[in-house]
C-alpha positions as CSV (number, residue, x, y, z in Angstrom):
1,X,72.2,142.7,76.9
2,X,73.1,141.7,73.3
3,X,69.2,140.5,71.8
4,X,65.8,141.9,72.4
5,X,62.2,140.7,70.8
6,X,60.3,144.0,70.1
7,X,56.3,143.2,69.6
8,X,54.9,145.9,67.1
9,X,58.3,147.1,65.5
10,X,56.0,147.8,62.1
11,X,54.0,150.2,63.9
12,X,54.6,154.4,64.6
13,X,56.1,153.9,68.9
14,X,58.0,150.3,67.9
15,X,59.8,151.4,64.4
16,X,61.9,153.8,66.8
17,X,62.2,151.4,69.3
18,X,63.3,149.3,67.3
19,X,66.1,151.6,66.0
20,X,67.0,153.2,69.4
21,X,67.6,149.6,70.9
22,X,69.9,148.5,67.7
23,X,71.7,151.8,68.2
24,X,72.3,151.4,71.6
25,X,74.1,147.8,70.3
26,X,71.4,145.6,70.8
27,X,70.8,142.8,68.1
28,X,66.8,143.3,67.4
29,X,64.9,141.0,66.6
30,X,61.0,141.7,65.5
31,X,57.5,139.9,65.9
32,X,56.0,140.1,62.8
33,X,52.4,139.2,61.9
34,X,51.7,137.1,58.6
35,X,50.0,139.5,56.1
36,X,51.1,142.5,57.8
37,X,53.2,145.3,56.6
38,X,56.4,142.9,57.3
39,X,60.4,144.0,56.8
40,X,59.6,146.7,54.6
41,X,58.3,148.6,57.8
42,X,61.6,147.8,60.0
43,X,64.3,149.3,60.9
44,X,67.6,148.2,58.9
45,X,69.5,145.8,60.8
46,X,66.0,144.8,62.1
47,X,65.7,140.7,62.0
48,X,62.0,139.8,61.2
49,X,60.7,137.1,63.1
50,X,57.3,135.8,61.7
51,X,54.7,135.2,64.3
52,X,50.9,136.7,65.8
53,X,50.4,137.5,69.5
54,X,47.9,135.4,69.3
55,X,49.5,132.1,68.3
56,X,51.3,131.5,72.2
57,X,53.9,128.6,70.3
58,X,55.2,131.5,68.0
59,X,55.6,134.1,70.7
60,X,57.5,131.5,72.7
61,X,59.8,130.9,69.8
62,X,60.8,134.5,69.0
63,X,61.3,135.4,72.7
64,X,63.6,132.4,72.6
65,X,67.8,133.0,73.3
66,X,65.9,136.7,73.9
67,X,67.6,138.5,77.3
68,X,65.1,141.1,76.7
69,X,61.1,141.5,75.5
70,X,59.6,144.9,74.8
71,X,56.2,144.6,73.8
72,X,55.2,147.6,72.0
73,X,52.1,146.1,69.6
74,X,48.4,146.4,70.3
75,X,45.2,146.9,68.8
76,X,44.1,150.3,68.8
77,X,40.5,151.4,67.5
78,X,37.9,153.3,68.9
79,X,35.5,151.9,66.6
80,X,32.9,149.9,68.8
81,X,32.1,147.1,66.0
82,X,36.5,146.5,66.9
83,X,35.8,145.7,70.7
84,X,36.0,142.0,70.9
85,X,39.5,142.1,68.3
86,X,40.9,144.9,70.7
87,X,40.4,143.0,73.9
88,X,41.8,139.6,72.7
89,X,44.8,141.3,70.9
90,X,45.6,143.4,73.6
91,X,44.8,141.6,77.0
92,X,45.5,137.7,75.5
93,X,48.5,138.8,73.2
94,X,49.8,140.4,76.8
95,X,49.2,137.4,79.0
96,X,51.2,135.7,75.8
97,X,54.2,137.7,76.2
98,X,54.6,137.8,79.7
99,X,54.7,134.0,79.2
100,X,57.7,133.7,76.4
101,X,59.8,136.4,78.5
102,X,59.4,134.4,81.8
103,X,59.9,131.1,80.1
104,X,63.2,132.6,78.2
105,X,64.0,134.6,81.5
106,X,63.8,137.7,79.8
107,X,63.1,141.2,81.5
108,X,60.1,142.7,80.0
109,X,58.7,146.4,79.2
110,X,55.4,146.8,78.2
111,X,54.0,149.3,76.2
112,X,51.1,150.3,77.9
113,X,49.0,153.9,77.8
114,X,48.2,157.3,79.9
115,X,44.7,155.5,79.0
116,X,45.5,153.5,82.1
117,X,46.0,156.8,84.4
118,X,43.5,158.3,86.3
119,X,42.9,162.6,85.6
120,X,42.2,164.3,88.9
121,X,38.8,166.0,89.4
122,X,40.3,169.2,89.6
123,X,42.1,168.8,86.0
124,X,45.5,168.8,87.0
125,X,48.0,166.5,85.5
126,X,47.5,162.7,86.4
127,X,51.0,160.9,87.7
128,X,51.6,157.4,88.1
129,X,49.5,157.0,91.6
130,X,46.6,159.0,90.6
131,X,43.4,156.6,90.9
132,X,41.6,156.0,87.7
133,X,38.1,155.7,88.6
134,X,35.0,153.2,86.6
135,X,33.8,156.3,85.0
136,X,36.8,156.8,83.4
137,X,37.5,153.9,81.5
138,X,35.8,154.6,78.4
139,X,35.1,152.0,76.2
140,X,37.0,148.7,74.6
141,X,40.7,150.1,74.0
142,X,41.0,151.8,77.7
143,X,39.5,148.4,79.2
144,X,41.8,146.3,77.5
145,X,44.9,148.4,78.3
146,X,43.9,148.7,82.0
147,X,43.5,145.0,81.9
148,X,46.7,144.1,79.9
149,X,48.9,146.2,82.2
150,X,47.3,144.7,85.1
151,X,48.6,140.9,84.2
152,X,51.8,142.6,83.7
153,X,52.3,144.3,87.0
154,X,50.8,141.2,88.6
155,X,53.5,139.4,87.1
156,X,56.3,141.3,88.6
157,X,54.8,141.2,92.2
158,X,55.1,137.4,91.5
159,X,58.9,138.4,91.0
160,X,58.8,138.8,87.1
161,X,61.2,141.2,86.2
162,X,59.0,143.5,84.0
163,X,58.5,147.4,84.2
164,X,55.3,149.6,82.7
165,X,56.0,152.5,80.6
166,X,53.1,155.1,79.7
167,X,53.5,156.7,76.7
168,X,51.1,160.1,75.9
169,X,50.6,161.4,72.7
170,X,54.0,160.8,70.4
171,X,54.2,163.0,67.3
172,X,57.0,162.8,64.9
173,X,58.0,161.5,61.8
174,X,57.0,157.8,60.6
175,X,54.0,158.0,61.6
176,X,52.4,156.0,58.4
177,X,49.1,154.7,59.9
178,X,48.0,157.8,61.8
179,X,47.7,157.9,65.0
180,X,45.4,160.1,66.1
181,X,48.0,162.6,67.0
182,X,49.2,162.1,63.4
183,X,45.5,162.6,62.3
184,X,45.3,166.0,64.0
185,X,48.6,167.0,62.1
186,X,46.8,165.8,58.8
187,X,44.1,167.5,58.9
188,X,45.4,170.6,59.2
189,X,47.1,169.9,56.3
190,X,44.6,168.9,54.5
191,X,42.3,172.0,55.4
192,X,39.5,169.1,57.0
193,X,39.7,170.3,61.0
194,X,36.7,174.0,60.9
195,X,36.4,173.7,64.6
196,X,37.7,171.7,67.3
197,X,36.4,170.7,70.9
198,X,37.6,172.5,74.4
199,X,40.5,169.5,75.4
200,X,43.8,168.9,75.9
201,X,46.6,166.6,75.2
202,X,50.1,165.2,77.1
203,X,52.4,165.8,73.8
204,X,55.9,164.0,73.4
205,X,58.3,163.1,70.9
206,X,58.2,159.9,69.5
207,X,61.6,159.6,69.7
208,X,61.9,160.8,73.3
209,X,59.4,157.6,73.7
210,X,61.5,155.1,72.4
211,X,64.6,156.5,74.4
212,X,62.5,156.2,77.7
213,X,61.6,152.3,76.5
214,X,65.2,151.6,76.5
215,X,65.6,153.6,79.5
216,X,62.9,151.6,81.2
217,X,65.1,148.5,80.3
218,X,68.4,149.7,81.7
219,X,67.0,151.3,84.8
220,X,63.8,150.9,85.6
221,X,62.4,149.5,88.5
222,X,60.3,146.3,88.3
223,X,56.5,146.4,89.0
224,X,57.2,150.3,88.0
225,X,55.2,152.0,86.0
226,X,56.6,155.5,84.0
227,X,54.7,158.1,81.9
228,X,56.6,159.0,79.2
229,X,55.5,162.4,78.4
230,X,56.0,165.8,78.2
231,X,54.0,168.8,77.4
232,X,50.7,169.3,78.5
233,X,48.4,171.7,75.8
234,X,44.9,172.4,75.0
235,X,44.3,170.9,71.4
236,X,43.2,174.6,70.4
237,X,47.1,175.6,71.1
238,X,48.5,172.4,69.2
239,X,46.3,173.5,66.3
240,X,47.9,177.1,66.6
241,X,51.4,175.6,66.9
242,X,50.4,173.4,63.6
243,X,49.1,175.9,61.8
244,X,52.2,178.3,62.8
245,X,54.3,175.7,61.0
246,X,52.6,175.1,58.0
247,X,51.1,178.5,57.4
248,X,47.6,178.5,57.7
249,X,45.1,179.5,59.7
250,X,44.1,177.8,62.8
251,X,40.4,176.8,63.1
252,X,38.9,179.3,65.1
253,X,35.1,177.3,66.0
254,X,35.1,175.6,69.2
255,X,32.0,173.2,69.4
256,X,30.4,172.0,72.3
257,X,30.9,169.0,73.7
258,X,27.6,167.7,73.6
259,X,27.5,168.6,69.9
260,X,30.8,166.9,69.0
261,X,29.0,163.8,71.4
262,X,25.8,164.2,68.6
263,X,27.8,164.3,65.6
264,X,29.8,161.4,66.8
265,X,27.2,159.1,67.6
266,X,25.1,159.8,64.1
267,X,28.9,159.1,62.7
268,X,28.9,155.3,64.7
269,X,25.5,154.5,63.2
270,X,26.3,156.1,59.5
271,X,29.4,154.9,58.7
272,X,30.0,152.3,61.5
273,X,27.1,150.0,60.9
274,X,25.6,151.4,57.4
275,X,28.6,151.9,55.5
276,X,30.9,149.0,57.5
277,X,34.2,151.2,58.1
278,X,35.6,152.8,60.8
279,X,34.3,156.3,61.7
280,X,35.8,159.3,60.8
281,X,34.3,160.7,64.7
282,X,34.0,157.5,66.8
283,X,31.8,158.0,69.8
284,X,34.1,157.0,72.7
285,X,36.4,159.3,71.3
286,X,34.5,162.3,71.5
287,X,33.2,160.6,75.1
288,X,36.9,160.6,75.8
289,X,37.5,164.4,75.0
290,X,35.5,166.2,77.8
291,X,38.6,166.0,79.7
292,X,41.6,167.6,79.5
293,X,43.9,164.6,79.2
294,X,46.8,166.3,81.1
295,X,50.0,164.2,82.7
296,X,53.5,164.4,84.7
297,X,56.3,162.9,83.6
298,X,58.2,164.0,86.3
299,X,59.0,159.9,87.8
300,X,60.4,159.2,84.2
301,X,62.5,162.4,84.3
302,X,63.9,161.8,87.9
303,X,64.2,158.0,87.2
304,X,64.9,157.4,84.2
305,X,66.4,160.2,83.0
306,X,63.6,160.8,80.5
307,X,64.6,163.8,77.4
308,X,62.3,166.3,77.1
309,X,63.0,167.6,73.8
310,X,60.8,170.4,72.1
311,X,57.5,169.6,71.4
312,X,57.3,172.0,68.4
313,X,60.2,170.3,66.8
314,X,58.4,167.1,66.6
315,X,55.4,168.8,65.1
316,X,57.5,170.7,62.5
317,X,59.4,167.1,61.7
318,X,56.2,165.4,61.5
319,X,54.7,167.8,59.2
320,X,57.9,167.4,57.0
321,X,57.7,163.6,56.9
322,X,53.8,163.6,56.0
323,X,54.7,166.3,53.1
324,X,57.9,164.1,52.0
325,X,56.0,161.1,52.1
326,X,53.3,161.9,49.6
327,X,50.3,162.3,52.3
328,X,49.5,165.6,51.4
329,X,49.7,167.5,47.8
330,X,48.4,171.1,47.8
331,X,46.4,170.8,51.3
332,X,45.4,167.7,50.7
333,X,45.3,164.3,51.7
334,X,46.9,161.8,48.8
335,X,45.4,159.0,47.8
C-alpha cells in the first residue's frame, strides 16, 4: 500500500500511528478539523488534509486515491453535559468513514475501545468473545463506542474489508491532552492523587498500539476484532511503579467505592453544572471503576504478532516527556 487517511493523527493513539505507518513507507495523509490543533500536532512527513468527521463530503475527499483508512479520532469525555457531542462524533463520524473507505475501496481499521469488551463475573481478563452485558455499558462514551464498532463490523459481514482493533490503556510519551492514563501519571507528579480506589487497568505502550494498528492493516482478518494490550495491574501497583520512577511516595489511602461514587457525583453537580467545566471526578468514571478492568491480548499476539514491550518503560518515558515538556515544575502541574 503506498497512501493511508488516518482520522485523529493530532491526538495521543493517532500521532504514533501516524508515524509508525510513514515509517513503514506509507505516504500519510491526515484528517484534520478546522480550529483544531492542526500540522503543528503531526508527524513530519505527515500531509494535513482539512476536514470534520462530521461534514460526510470532506471525509469522502480525503479518503479519496486512499488504499487504506485508519480511523483513530473520537470524542472522549466522561462529562455527562458531553453526551449528545460524544454520540454524534463517535457513532455518525464512524458511519462517515466507513462510507469514504468503501466508496474509495479502501481497507479500513477502526480504532475502537476495551470499553466495548465485556469483564467476566469472576474478574478475570475479558478477550475478544467475552459478552458485554447492559449493565456494563456505562454511560455516553461506552454507548457510542459499542455502537460505532457495531456499524463497522456490520459493514465487513456485508463484505467490507475492515478489521477492529481494541486498544487498553496506552501510556507513553506525547501524550499532550491527557488521557486518563496520562492523568494518573500527572498527578503523581504533581503530588494531587492522597488515595486511590480498589481497580485495575490493561496497560500498554502507546507505541506497541500503533504497531498493532498497522499490524491490523497488513494481517488482520476482516470482521476481526483485536485487543491491543498487555499488562493487566491494580491502579494501587501502577501508582507504586510511578512513584518508583519518579521518587515519591505512593498514596497509601484506599477509599471506598461508594465514597469515590459520593464525591464524584457532588463533583458532576459542582463543577459540571455550577461552574460549566468538565469535572475533575466525573461520575461514570468512578461508576466505571468498581471493576477491575482486566484483558487478554493473547488473539493480537498469536495473530498479529502484537509486541509486548515493558510496561514500566513506557511509564518511565512518559514521565520524561511530561517533565521535558513543561507539564510539571517542582511537583507541579504548569500552567
Amino acid at each position: 500500500m503506498s497512501r493511508v487517511l488516518v482520522t485523529g493523527a493530532t491526538g495521543f493513539i493517532g500521532h504514533h500511528v501516524a508515524a509508525a505507518l510513514r515509517d513503514r513507507g506509507h505516504e500519510v495523509r491526515a484528517l484534520v478539523r478546522p480550529g483544531g490543533p492542526g500540522p503543528v500536532r503531526l508527524p513530519e512527513g505527515v500531509e494535513a488534509v482539512g476536514g470534520d468527521l462530521l461534514d460526510r463530503a470532506s471525509v469522502a475527499r480525503a479518503a479519496d486515491g486512499a488504499e487504506a483508512v485508519v480511523h483513530v479520532a473520537a470524542h472522549y469525555a466522561l462529562w455527562r453535559r458531553e453526551a449528545a457531542r460524544v454520540m454524534r462524533v463517535n457513532v455518525d463520524g464512524t458511519a462517515n468513514v466507513i462510507a469514504a473507505a468503501r466508496a474509495a475501496g479502501a481497507r479500513l481499521v477502526h480504532t475502537s475501545s476495551v470499553a466495548t469488551i465485556g469483564i467476566p463475573a469472576g474478574g478475570g481478563p475479558g478477550d475478544e468473545d467475552t459478552p458485554q452485558p447492559p449493565g456494563q455499558v456505562i454511560g455516553a462514551y461506552k454507548r457510542s463506542k459499542v455502537l460505532a464498532e457495531r456499524l463497522v463490523l456490520d459493514a465487513a459481514r456485508r463484505g467490507q474489508w475492515a478489521v477492529v482493533v481494541n486498544p487498553s490503556a496506552p501510556v507513553g510519551p506525547g501524550d499532550w491532552r491527557p488521557t486518563p492514563t496520562g492523568r494518573i501519571v500527572l498527578d503523581v507528579l504533581r503530588r494531587r492523587m492522597p488515595a486511590f480506589v480498589d481497580t485495575g487497568l490493561n496497560l500498554i505502550d502507546v507505541r506497541d498500539v500503533a504497531a498493532g494498528h498497522v499490524l491490523a492493516l497488513e494481517r488482520g482478518v476482516p470482521g476481526r476484532r483485536y485487543i491491543l494490550g498487555n499488562e493487566d495491574l491494580t491502579l494501587e501497583s501502577i501508582l507504586r511503579l510511578i512513584a518508583g520512577i519518579t521518587g515519591q511516595r505512593p498514596p497509601r489511602v484506599r477509599l471506598p467505592h461508594a465514597v469515590a461514587i459520593g464525591v464524584a457525583a457532588v463533583d458532576e453537580v459542582v463543577e459540571g453544572r455550577i461552574i460549566g467545566r468538565a469535572p475533575l471526578a466525573p461520575l461514570d468514571g468512578a461508576l466505571m471503576a468498581r471493576k477491575r478492568m482486566f484483558f487478554s491480548p493473547a488473539r493480537a499476539v498469536r495473530e498479529l504478532g502484537l509486541p509486548q514491550s515493558p510496561v514500566g518503560a513506557a511509564l518511565r518515558d512518559a514521565v520524561a516527556w511530561y517533565r521535558a515538556n513543561g507539564y510539571v515544575r517542582g511537583g507541579r502541574m504548569a500552567a
